[in-house]
VOVEXVO-496587 format. One record per residue: residue in one letter; x, y, z of N, C-alpha, C, O, CB in turn. Coordinates in steps of 0.2 Angstrom, whole numbers, plus 5000, padded with zeros to 4 digits. Glycine has a CB too. Example, Ala and Ser with C-alpha at 12.3 -4.5 7.8 and 13.67 -1.06 7.14 Angstrom:
# residues 2
A506649725039506249785039506649845039507149835042505749785045
S506449895035506849955036506450005039506750065040507049975029
This chain:
# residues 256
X483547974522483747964528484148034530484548054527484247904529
X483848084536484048134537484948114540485148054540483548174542
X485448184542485848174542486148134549486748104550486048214540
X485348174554485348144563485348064563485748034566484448164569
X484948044559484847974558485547934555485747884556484247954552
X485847974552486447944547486947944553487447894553486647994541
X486947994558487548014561487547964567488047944569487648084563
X486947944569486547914576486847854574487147834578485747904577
X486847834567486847754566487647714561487847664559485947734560
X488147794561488847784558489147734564489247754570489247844556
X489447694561490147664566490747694565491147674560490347584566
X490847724568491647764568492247704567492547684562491947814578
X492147684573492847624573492547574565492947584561492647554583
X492047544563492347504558492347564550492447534545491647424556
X492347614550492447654546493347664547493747664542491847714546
X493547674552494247674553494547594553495147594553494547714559
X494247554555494547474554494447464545494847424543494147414559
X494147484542493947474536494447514532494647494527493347484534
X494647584536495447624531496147574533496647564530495747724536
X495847544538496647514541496947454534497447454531496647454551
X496347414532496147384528496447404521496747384517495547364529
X496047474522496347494514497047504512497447484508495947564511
X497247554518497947574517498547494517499047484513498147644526
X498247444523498647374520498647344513499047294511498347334524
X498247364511498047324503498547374498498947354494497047344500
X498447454500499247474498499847464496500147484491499347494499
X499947424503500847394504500647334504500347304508501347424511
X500947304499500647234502501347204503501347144504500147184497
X501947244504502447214504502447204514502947184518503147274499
X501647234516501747264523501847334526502147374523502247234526
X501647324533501647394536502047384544501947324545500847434536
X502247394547502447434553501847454557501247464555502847484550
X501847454563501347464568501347554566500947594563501547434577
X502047574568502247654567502047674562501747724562502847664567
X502147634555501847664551501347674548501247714544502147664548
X500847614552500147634551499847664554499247664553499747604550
X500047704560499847744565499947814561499547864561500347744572
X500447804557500747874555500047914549499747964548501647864552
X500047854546499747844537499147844539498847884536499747764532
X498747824545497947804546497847884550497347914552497847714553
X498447904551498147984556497947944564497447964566497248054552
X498247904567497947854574498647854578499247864577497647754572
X498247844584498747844589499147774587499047734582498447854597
X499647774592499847694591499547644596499347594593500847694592
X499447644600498847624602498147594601497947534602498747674604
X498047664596497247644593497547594587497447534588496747724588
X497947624582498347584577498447494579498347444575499247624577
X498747484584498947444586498247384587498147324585499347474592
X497747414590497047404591496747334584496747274583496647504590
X496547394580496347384575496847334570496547294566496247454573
X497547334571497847284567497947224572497647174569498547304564
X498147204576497747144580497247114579497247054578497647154587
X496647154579496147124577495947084570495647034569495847174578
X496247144567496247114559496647024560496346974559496847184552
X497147034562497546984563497046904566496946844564498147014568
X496846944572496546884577495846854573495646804575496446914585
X495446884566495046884562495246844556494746824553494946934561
X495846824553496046804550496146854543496346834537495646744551
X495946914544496146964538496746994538496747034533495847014538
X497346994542498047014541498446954544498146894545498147084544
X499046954545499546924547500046974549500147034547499746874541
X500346944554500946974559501546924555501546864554500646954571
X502046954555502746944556503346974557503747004553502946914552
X503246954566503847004569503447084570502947094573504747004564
X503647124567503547194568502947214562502547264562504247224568
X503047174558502747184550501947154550501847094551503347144544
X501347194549500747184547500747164539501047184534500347224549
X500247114539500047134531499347074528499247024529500847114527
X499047134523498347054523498547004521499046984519497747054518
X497946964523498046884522497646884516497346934514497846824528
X497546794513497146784505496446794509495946794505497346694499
X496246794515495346774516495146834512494746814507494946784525
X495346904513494946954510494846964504494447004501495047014512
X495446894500495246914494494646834491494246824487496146934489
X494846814496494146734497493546774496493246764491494046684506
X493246824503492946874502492446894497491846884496493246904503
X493046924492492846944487492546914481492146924477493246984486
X493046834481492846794476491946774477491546784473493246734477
X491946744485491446744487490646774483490146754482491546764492
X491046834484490346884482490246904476489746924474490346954484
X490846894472490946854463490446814462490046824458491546804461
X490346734468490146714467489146714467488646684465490646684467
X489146774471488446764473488146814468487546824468488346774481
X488646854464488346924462488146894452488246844448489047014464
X487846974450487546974443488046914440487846854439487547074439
X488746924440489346904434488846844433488446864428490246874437
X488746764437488346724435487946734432487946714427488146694438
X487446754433486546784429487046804424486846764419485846864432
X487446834422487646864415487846814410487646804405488346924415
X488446764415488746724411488346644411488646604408489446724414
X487846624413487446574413487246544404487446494401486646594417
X486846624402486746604394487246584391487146554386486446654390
X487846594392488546594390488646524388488846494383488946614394
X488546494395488946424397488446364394488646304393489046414407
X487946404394487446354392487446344384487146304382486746384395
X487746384381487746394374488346354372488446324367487646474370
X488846354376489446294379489346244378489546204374489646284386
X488746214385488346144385488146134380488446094377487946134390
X487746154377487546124370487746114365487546074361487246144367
X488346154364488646144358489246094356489646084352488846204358
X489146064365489746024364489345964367489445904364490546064369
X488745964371488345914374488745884379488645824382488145854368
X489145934381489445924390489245964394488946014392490045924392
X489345954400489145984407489746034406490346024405489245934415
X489546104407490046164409489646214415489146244414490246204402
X490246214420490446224426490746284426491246304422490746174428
X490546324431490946384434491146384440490646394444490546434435
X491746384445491846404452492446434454492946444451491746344455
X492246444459493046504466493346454469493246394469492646564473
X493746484473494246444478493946464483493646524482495046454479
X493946444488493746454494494146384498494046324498493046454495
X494746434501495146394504495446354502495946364497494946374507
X495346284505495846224499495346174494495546124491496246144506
X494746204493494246184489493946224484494046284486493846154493
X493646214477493546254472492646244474492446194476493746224463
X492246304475491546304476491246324470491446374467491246344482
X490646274467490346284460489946354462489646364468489746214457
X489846394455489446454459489046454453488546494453489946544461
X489046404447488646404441488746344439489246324440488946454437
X488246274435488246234431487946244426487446284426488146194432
X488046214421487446194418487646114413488146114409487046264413
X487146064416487346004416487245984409486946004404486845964421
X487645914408487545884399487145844400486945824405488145854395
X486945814394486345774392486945704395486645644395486045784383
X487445714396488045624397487945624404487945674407489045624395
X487745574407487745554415488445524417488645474415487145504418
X488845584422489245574425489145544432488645554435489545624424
X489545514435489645464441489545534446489045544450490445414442
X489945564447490145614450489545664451489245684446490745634447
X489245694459488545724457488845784459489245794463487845704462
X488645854453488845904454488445954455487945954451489245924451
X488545994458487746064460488246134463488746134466487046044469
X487746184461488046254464488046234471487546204473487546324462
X488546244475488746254481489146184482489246164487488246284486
X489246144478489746074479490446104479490646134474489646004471
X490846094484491446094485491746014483491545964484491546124493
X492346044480492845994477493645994480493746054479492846004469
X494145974482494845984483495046034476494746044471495245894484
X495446054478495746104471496246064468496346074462496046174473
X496546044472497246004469497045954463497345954458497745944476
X496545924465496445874459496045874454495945824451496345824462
X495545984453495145964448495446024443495646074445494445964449
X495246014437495646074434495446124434495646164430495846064428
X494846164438494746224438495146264444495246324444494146224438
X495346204450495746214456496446224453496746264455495646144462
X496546194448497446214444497646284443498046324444497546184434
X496746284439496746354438496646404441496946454440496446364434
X496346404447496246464452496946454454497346504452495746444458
X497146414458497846424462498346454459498646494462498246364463
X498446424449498846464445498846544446499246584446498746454438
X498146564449497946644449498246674455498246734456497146654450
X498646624460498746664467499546694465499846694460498746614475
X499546734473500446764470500746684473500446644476500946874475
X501446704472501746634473501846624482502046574484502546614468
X501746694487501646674495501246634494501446574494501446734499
X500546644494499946604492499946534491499746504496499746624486
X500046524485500346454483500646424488500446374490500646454478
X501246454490501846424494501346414502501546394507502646484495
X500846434502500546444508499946374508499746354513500346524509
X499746364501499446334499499546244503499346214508499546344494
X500146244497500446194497500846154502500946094502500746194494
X501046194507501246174517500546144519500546084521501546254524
X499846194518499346184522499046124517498946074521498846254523
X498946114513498646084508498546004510499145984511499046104503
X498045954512497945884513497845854505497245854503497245874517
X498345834502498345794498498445714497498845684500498645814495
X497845684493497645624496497445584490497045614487497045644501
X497645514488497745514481496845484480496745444485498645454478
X496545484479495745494472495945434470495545384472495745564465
X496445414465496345384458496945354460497145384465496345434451
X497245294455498045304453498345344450498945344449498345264449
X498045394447498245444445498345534446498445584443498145434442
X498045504454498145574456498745584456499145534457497945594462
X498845664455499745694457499545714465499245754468500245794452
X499945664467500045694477500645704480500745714486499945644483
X501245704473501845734476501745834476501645864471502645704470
X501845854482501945924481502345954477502046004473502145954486
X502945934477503345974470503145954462503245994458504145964470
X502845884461502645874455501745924455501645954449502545784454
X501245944460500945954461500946054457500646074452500845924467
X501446094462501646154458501746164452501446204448502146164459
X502346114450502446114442501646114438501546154433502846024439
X501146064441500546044437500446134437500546164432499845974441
X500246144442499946214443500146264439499846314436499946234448
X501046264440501346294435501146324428500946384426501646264434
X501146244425500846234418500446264415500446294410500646184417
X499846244421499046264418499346334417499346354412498346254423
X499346374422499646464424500046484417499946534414500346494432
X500346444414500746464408500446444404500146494402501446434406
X500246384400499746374398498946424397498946424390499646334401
X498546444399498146484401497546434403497046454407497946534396
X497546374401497146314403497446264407498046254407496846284398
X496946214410497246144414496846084410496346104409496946144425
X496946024408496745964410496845914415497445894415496845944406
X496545894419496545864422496145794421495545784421496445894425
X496645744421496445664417496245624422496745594424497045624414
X495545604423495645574430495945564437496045504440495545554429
X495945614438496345634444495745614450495845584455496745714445
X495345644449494745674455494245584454493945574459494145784451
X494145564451493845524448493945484440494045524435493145554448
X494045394442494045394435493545374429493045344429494445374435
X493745394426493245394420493245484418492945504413492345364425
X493445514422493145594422493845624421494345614425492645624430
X493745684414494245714411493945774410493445774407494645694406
X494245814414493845894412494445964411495045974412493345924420
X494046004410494746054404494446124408493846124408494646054390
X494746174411494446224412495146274409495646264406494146244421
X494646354411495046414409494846474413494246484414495046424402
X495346514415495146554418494746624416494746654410495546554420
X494346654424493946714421494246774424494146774430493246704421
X494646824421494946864425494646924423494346944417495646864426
X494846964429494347054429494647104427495147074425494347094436
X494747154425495047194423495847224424496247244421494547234425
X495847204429496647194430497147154431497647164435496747214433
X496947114429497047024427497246984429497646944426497246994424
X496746994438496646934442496246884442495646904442496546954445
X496246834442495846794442495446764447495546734452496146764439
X494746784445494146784449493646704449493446694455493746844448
X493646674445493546624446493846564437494246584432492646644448
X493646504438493746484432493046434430492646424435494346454432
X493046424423492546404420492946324415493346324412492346484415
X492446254418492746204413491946184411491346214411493246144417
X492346104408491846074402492045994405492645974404492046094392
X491745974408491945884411491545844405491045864403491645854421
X491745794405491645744401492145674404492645664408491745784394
X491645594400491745544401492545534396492545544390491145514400
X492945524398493645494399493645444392494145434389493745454409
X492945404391492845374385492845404378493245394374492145344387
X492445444379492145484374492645524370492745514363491745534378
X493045574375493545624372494345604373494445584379493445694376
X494745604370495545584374495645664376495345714374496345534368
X496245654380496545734383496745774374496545834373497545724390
X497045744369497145774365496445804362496345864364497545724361
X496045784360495345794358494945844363494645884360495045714359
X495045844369494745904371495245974371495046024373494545884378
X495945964369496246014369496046064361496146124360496945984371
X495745994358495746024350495046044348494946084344495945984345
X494446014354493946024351493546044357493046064356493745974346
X493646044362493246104368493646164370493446204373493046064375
X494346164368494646224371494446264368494546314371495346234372
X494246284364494146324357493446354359493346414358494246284350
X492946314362492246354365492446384370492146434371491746314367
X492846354375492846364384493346444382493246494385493546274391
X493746454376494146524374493746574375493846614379494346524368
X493046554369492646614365492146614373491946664374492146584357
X491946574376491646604381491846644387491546694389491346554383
X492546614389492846644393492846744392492746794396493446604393
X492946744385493146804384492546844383492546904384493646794379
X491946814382491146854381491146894391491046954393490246764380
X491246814394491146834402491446874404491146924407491246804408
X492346874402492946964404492547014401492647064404493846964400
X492047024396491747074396491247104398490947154396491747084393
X491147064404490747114410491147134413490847144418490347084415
X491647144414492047174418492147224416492347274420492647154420
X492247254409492347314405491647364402491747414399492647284399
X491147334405490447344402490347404408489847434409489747274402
């Protein structure tokens, strides 16, 4: 493509709405109108422009005088986690998972207040529950949702949990908000979640998380199974130990 063609077909404005974006990801303590006028080289005006917009898009947030991003752009990115190579890499993985254990193991992201599967691969045990890539689940109640959430900073969370429709599933769903945190806690300290029929009963599933190079967590990875079969002790002793060794095969696409 010559350079007339290149120049004919650049957009000025989203190449400088796209710096405004970057320089915000900088501070994430926030910026000042002034001071991103100043940082971006823009009038205040133009400045002013461009962060409204972000705002009225759902990519930053206003408070009082102070801009700053919101989680969509990092939804965004999960998103495209989940649509890109990582899955094709990590499939053989999960699948050597599934066999080895003769359960369904599962890959998905947050999006919003629900976990979206972006990978399965199903067991030879028929579960009640029907699951497919692009099945969205509440997060609160499965343990790969424990585990994502555990991944946010705690604005995030706290932002979660105001917006959050919790709605009890089971007798044993957690639908108190503050017992709900703690759960989330745990898992985040822990490095895994169980989740004991919360979401459905009959169904206990164990995930762990998969994080990137700088050790965020981009999506997470479980193993569900019938509630009959395994006790929560039992999958802590004899599937966490595969969901470990795989997890850590997949962090090394991020290093590759």
């Amino acid at each position: 493509m010559d350079e007339e063609t290149v120049s004919r077909d650049h957009v000025g404005s989203l190449e400088r709405g796209l710096a405004v974006m970057e320089i915000l990801a900088r501070h994430p303590q926030g910026m000042t109108l002034t001071e991103m006028a100043e940082e971006a080289g823009l009038t205040r005006a133009g400045a002013r422009r461009f962060l409204l917009t972000l705002v009225a898009t759902g990519y930053a947030t206003q408070d009082g005088r102070v801009f700053s991003l919101s989680p969509r752009l990092l939804t965004v990115a999960r998103t495209w986690l989940g649509g890109g190579s990582l899955w094709s890499f990590a499939a053989p993985i999960m699948r050597a998972v599934a066999t080895q254990l003769n359960e369904a193991c599962s890959a998905a992201i947050l999006s919003g207040p629900d976990v979206v599967y972006v990978a399965r691969i199903p067991g030879r045990r028929i579960l009640s529950v029907s699951l497919d890539v692009g099945t969205r689940l509440p997060a609160y109640c499965t343990s790969m949702g424990r585990i994502l959430l555990g991944g946010l900073t705690p604005g995030e969370l706290d932002a979660f949990l105001r917006q959050a429709t919790v709605e009890r599933r089971t007798p044993k769903t957690i639908t108190d908000k503050k017992l709900l945190a703690e759960a989330i806690g745990k898992a985040k300290a822990d490095g895994f979640a169980i989740v004991d029929e919360e979401l459905e009963l009959g169904l206990r599933s164990i995930a762990v998380p998969i994080r990137d190079r700088s050790g965020s967590t981009v999506a997470a990875i479980n193993v569900s199974t019938q509630s009959a079969r395994l006790s929560v002790a039992e999958m802590e002793r004899e599937i966490l130990p595969a969901l470990l060794e795989a997890r850590q095969r997949i962090e090394d696409f991020f290093v590759v």
